[in-house]
N, C-alpha and C positions, 0 to 999 in steps of 0.2 A: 497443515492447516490448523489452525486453535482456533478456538469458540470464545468470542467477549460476552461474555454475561450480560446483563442489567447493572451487575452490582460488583463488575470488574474495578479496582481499585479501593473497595467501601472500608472503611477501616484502613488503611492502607496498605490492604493485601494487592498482592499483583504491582508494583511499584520501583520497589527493590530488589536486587536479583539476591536477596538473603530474605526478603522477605515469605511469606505464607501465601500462597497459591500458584495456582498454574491458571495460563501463560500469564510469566511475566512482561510487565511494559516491550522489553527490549524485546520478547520474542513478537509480540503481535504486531511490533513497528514495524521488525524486520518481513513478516508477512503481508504486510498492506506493502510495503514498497516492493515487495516480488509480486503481488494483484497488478500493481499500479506498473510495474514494468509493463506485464503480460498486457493490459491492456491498450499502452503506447503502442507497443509492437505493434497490436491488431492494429488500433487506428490510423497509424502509419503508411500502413499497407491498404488500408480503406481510402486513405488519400492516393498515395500514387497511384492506385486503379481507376480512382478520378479523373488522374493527371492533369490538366489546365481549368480545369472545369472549377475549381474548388478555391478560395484563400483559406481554408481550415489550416491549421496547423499546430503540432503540439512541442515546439519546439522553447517557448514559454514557463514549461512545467518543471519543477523544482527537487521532487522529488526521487532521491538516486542511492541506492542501496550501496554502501561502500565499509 
């Protein structure tokens, strides 16, 4: 898990992966879209425990860690 600062990118630190700081861009993207997995999973599963009861659906969502 990595911490985004306030002042994550300032300067252009955190950007480049030669750039100066930690986490870089690519690491914290790749983090959000493992969040953003874990929490399809859940809601998934919050829908089919609905089952007819619901149109919710997250099948819409775009982002996919590859």
């Amino acid at each position: 898990m990595v911490a985004i600062k306030e002042n994550f990118g300032e300067g252009g630190a955190n950007l480049t992966p030669a750039g100066q700081g930690e986490p870089t861009l690519a690491q914290a993207l790749r983090d959000i879209a493992d969040d953003l997995a874990m929490l399809k999973a859940a809601v998934d599963q919050i829908i089919a425990d609905l089952g007819t009861s619901t149109t919710a659906s997250t099948t819409d969502l775009k982002t996919q860690k590859g």
